[in-house]
N, C-alpha and C positions, 0 to 999 in steps of 0.2 A: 743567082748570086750577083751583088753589085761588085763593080771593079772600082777599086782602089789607085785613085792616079795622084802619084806624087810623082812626077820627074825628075825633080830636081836632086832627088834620091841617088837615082842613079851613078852620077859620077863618084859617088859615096860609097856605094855599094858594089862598083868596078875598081874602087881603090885607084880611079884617076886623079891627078893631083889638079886641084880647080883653085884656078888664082883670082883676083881683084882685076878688074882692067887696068891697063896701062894705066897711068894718070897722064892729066891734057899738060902737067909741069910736072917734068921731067930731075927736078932741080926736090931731092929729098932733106928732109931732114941733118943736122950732122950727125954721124952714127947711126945711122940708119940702115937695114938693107933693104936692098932692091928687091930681091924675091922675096919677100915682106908683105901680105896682105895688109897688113894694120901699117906700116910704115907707106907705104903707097897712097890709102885710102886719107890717111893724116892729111898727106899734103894736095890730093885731088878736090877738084869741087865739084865732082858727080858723086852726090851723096845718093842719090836712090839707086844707080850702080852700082855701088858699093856697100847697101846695105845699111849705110850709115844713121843712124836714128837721131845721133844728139852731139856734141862736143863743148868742150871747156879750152879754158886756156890750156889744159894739161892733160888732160884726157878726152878718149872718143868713145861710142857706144856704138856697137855693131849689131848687126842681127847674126844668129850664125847659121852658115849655109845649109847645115848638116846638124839641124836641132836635134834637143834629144826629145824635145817636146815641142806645143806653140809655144812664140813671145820667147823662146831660147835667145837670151840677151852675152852677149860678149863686152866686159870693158876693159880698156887699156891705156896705160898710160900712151903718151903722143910718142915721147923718147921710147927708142928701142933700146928698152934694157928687159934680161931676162935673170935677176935676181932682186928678191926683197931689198936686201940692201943696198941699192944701189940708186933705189929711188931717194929721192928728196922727203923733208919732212911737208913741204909742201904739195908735193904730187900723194906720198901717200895718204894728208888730210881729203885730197879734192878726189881720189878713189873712191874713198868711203863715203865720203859726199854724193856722190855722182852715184854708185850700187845703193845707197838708202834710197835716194829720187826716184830712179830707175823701179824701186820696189815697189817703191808707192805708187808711181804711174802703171806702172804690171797689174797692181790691186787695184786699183782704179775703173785702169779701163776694159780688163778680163778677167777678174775676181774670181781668182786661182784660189784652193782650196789651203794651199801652203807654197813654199819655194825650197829649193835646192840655190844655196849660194855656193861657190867655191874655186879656189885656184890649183888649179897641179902644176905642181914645179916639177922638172925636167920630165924625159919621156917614158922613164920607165914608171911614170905617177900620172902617166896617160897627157901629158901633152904634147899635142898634134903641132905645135906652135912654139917650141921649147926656148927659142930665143926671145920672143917677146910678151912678157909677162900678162895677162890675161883674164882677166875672174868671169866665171860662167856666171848667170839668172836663168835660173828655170821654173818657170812657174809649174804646179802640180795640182792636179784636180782628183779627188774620191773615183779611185776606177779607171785614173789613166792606163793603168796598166793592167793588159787585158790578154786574152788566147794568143793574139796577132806576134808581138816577138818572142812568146814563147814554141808554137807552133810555126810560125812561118817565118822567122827570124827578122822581122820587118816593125817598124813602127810608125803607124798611123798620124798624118802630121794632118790635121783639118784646114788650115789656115795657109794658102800660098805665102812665100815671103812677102809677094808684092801685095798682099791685101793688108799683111803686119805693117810693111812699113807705113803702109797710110793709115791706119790707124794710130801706131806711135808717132804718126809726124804730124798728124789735123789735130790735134787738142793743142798745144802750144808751141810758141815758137821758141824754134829752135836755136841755141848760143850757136853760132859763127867763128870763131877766131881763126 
């Protein structure tokens, strides 16, 4: 039998709580919080730390730690707000912007058989993240889903984070702001 090494599972699966590193600026956003992964990572400039794949004036693109598949993409506005409404009509155009992009470069460059889009508002609609609003990408392949979390409660992640992010970060460059 081959073993199955995902590590990074782990803290996932002891239900430790795993943060973003400190940022090297200190100095957040206004309205922001501190124990904030996506509020931290906004203002730090260790993007492959952090996961970070893409950003806008208004929004950033995450990887997320704790995929439910490969290429498990996180986007979020920069402001920590955790209600639709509260966004701008210009942060929610540059959302939808930024999850279309996001799709296309997903199909692009691991030509996923379909996707899973979606946001959960508050936690009892399963978010982990309830104050700062969030939309999943999951890309889906014929057969991703197989014995492994039905039998062993686990699932199979092929792709270390750090190999995703150099993949979604070596095709183009990246917006900055």
């Amino acid at each position: 039998m081959d073993p199955l090494w995902a590590p990074w599972r782990l803290a996932y699966i002891q239900a430790e709580a795993v943060t973003a590193p400190e940022p090297k600026s200190h100095v957040l956003l206004p309205g922001a919080d501190a124990e904030c992964f996506v509020c931290r990572a906004v203002v730090d400039d260790a993007d492959r730390e952090n996961l970070v794949v893409d950003r806008t004036e208004l929004s950033i693109v995450i990887l997320n730690r704790f995929p439910y598949n490969n290429g498990h993409l996180l986007i979020a506005p920069r402001r920590h707000q955790g209600e639709l409404a509260q966004l701008t009509p210009e942060e929610q155009l540059d959302l939808m912007q930024v999850i279309a992009r996001q799709n296309e470069r997903l199909q692009r460059l691991m030509r996923p058989d379909g996707f899973n889009v979606g946001l959960n508002l508050g936690r009892v609609a399963g978010a982990g993240l309830p104050g700062h609003l969030h939309w999943h990408i999951v890309p889906r392949w014929s057969g991703d889903t197989n014995f492994m979390p039905v039998l062993a409660g686990a699932k199979v992640i092929p792709q270390s984070l750090d190999a995703l992010w150099e993949l979604l970060t070596q095709d183009e460059p990246r917006r900055k702001q």
